[in-house]
KETORLUM-349578 format. One record per residue (C-alpha): x, y, z; residue in three letters. Coordinates in steps of 0.2 Angstrom, whole numbers, padded with zeros to 4 digits, always signed. Layout:
<atoms>
XYZALA;...
</atoms>
This chain:
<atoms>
+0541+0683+0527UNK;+0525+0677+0519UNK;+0513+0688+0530UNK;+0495+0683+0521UNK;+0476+0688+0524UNK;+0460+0686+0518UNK;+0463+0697+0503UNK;+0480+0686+0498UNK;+0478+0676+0482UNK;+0480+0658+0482UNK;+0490+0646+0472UNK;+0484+0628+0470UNK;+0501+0616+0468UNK;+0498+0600+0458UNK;+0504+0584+0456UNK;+0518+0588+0472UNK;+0530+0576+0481UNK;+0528+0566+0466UNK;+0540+0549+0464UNK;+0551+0545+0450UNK;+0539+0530+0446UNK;+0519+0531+0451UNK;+0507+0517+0454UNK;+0491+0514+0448UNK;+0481+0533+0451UNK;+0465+0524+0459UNK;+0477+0522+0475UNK;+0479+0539+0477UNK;+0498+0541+0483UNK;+0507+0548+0467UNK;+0506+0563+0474UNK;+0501+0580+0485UNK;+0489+0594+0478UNK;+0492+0610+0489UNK;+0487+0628+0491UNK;+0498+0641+0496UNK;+0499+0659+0496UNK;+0505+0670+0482UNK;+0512+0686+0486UNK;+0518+0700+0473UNK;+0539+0703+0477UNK;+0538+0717+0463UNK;+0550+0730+0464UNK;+0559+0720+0477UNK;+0578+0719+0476UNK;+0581+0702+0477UNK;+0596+0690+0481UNK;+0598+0673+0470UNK;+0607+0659+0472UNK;+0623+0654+0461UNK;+0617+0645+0446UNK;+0624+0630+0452UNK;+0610+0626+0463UNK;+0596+0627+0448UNK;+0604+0609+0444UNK;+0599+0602+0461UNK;+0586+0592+0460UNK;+0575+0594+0476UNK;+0561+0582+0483UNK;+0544+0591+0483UNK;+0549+0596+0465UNK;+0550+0612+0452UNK;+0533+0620+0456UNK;+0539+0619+0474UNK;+0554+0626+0472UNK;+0548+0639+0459UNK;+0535+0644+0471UNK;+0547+0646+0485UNK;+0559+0655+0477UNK;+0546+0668+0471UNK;+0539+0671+0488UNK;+0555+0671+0501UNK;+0560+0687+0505UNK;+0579+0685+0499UNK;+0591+0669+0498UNK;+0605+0664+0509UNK;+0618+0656+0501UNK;+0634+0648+0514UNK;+0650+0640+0508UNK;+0661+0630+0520UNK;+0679+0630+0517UNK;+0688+0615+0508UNK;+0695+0607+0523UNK;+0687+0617+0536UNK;+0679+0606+0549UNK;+0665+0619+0553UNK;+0659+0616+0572UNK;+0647+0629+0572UNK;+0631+0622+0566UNK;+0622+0632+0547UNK;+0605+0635+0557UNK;+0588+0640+0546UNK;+0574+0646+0557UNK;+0559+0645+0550UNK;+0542+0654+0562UNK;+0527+0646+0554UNK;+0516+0659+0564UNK;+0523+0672+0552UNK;+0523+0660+0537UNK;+0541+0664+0534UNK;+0548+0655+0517UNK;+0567+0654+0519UNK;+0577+0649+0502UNK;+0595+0644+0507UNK;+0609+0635+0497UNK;+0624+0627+0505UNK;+0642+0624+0497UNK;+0653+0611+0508UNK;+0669+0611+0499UNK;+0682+0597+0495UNK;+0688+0590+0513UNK;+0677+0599+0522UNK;+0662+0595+0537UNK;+0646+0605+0541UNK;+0631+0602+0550UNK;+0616+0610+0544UNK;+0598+0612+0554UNK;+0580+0618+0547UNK;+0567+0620+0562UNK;+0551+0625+0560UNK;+0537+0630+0574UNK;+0521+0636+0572UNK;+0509+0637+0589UNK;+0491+0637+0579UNK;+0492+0658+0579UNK;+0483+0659+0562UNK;+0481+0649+0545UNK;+0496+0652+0537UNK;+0509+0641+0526UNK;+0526+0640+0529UNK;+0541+0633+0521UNK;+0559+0628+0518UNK;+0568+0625+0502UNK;+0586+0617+0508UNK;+0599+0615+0493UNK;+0616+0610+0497UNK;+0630+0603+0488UNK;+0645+0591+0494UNK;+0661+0588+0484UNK;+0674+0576+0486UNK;+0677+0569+0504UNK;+0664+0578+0513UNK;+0655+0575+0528UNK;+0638+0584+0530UNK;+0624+0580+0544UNK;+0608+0587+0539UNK;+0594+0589+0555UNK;+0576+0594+0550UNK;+0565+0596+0563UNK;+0545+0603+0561UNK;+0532+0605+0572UNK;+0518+0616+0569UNK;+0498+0622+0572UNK;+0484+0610+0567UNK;+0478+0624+0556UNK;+0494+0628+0549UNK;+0504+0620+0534UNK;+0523+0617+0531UNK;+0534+0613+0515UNK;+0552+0606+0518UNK;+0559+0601+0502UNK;+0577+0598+0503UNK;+0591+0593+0487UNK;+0608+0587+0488UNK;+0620+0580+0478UNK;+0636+0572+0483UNK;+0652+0570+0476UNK;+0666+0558+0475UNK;+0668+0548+0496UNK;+0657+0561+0503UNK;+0644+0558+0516UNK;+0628+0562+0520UNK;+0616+0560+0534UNK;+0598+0566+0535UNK;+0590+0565+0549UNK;+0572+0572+0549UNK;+0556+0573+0564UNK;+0540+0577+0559UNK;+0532+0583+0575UNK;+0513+0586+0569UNK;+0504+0600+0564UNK;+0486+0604+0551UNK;+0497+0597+0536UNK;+0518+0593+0533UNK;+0522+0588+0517UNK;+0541+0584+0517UNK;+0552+0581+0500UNK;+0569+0575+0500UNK;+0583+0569+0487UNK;+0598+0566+0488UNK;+0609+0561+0472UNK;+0623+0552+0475UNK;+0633+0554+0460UNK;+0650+0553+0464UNK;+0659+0536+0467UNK;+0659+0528+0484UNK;+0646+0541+0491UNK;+0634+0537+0507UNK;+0619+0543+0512UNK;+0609+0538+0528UNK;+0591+0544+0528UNK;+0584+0543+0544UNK;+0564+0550+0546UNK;+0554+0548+0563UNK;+0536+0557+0563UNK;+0523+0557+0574UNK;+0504+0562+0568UNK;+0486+0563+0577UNK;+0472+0572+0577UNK;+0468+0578+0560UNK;+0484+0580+0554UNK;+0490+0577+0536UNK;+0508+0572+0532UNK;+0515+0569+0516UNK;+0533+0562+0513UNK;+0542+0559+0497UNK;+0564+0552+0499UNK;+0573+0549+0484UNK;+0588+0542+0483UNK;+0598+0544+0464UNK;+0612+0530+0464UNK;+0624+0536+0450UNK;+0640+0533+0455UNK;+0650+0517+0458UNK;+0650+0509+0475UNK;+0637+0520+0483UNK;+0630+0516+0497UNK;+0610+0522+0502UNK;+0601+0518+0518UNK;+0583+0524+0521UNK;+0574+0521+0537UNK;+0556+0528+0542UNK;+0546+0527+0556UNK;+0532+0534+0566UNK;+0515+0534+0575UNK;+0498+0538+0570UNK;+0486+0540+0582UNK;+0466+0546+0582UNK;+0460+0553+0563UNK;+0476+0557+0555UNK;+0482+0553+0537UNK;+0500+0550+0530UNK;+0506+0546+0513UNK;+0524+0540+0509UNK;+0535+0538+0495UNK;+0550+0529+0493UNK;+0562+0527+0479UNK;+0578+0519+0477UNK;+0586+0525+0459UNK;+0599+0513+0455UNK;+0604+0522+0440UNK;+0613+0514+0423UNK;+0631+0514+0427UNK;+0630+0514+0446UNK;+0640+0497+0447UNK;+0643+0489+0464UNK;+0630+0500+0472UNK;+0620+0494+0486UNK;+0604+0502+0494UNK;+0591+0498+0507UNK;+0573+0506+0511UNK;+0562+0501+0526UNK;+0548+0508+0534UNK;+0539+0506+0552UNK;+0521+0512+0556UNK;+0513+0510+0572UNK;+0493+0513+0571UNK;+0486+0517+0586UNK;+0468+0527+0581UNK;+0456+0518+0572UNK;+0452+0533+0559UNK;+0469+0531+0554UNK;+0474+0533+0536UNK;+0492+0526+0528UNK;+0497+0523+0513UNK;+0516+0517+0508UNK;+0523+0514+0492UNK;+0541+0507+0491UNK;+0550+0509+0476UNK;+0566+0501+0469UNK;+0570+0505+0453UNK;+0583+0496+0444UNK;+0595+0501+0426UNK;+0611+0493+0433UNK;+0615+0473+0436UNK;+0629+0474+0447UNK;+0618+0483+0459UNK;+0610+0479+0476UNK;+0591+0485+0481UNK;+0580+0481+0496UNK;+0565+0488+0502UNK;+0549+0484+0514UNK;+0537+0492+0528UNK;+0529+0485+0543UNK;+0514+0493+0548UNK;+0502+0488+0564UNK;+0499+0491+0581UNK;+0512+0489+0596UNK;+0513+0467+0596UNK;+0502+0457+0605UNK;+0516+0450+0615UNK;+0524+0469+0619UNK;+0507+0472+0625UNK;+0507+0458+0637UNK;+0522+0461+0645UNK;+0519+0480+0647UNK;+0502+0473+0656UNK;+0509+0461+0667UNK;+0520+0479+0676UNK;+0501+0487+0678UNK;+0499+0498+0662UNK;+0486+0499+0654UNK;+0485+0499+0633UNK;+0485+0518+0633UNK;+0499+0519+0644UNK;+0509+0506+0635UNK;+0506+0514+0618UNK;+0510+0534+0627UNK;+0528+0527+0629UNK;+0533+0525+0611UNK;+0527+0542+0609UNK;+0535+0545+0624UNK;+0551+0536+0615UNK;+0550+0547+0598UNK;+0549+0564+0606UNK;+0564+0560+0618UNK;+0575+0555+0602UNK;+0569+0571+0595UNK;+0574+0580+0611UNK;+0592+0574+0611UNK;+0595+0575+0596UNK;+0591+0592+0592UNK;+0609+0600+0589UNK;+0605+0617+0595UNK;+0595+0629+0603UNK;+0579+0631+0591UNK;+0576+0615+0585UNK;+0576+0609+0602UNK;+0564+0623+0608UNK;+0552+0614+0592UNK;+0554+0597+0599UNK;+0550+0603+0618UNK;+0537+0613+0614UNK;+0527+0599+0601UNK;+0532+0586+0616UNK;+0524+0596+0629UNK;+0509+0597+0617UNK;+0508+0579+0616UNK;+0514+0573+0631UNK;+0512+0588+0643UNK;+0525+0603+0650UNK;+0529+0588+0666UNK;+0534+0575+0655UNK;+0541+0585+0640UNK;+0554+0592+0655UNK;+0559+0577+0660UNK;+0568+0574+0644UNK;+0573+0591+0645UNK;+0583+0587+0656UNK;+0589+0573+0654UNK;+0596+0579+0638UNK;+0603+0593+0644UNK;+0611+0581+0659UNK;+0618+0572+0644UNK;+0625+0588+0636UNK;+0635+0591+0653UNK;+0641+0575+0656UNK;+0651+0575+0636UNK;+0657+0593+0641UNK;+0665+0585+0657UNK;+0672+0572+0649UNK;+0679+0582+0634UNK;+0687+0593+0646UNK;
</atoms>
């Protein structure tokens, strides 16, 4: 726990969330400069991870993860069984009013399937800064569902940089929400070095208010006949600001591989800020890379038809952020992340609303427990 005051020093972080490949620096999006807090664990008895997981490379980078792992109270390292098909989902809890920085390292051995869940929530008790450092490794023939779900204060900061590497047929699904909050800055990569691995990548995000969000997905394609989808999409709305970055690594020797990057914005405040930069990078000719971003407001046709039923433009635009918190809602696989997604929804939307979907999700729930019995 990463209790700080006024007295706490502070550490500025540069040159963060930086891609494989940057652009020209007058743009502005090669990178995040933060300042966190650095507490002094001396005399601390202190728990590290197997070594292993020093060689997993992780998306907000070194500093990131050296800073984390100087400043989380102890590491938590799980290991799933080869062959187990672990129902019981690895859950990381993470409460930003505290500032807790939780440092956990995951194992999914040959045959075996886990899920995994990181959830943050702050509710704007103080300034503090909060973070997750997520490293997991996935031999051979593994299935692994990853669900990252954040939501904090507009005063209060959160890192989530997450690694993983993938072995031989394994596959991995990420699936992350960014629910607002003062500034998230969220850092993934995942490395797919064994022959016929998958990863889907799948990021929604909603932003207003002054918020700041910063993203960086990496994607290493190493071994032969992998297979990498990564999809993005969001809303900004009033004066917030988001940065992006989004590289495909087809990697020298990564014959038959095939990856795809695509990004949807919709911008509904006029002091918005968004900057995307999709990256494919290319050492392979047997290869396969696509990538693109659609950025704008709700169409002029959408709008139209959403008229012609009586709603007016604020209305029509409340129900894709209507749409985004009710995927986050369902989707949430247990207990706390789904208190982060109802609680950021009823800040958004209000408690009436927020409910609703509540409901309906847990209606849902009920109706597959029926049916599996």
């Amino acid at each position: 726990m990463a209790e700080t005051s006024e007295d706490t020093p502070m550490l500025t972080l540069e040159r963060v969330n930086e891609p494989p490949a940057e652009t020209w620096n007058r743009l502005r999006v090669n990178d995040i400069t933060l300042t966190v807090p650095r507490l002094s664990r001396k005399g601390d008895v202190y728990f590290a991870l197997p070594q292993l997981f020093e060689r997993v490379e992780c998306g907000m980078g070194e500093k990131v993860t050296s800073w984390v792992t100087s400043q989380a109270a102890d590491s938590r390292y799980v290991e799933v069984r080869a062959h187990e098909k672990r129902a019981e989902p690895i859950v990381v809890t993470i409460d930003a009013d505290k500032g807790e920085v939780a440092d956990t390292g995951v194992m999914v051995r040959s045959g075996a399937s886990a899920t995994i869940v990181v959830a943050a929530l702050g509710t704007d008790a103080g300034a503090t800064t909060s973070a997750s450092l997520l490293r997991v490794i996935a031999e051979e023939n593994t299935n692994v569902s990853i669900v990252e779900v954040v939501g904090v204060g507009a005063s209060q900061q959160h890192l989530e940089s997450l690694g993983v590497t993938a072995d031989d047929d394994s596959q991995v699904t990420v699936r992350q929400y960014a629910l607002g909050g003062g500034t998230i800055a969220f850092g993934s990569c995942v490395a797919l070095d064994g022959d016929r691995a998958r990863t889907d990548l799948l990021m929604r995000y909603f932003a207003d208010g002054k918020d700041v969000l910063d993203v960086n997905h990496v994607v290493r394609q190493r071994g032969h006949n992998t297979r990498a989808e990564v999809h993005e999409s969001g809303i900004l709305d009033d004066d917030a600001t988001k940065a992006l970055r989004a590289t495909i690594d087809l990697v020298h020797g990564g014959r038959g591989s095939k990856g795809n990057e695509a990004e949807s914005v919709l911008v509904f405040g006029d002091g918005v800020t968004n900057k995307t930069m999709p990256v494919i990078l290319c050492d392979e000719d047997d290869v396969q890379g696509n990538h693109g971003a659609t950025i704008g407001s709700v169409a002029p046709e959408a709008m139209q038809y959403l008229a012609d039923r009586g709603l007016s433009r604020s209305q029509a635009e409340a129900l894709f952020v209507r749409a985004l918190f009710e995927d986050a809602i369902i989707n949430a696989p247990e207990e706390f992340s789904h208190k982060v997604a109802v609680t950021q929804a009823e800040r958004v939307l209000g408690a009436e609303v927020a409910h609703d979907f509540d409901d309906s999700a847990n209606a849902d729930a009920a109706e597959e427990a029926c049916h599996a019995e």
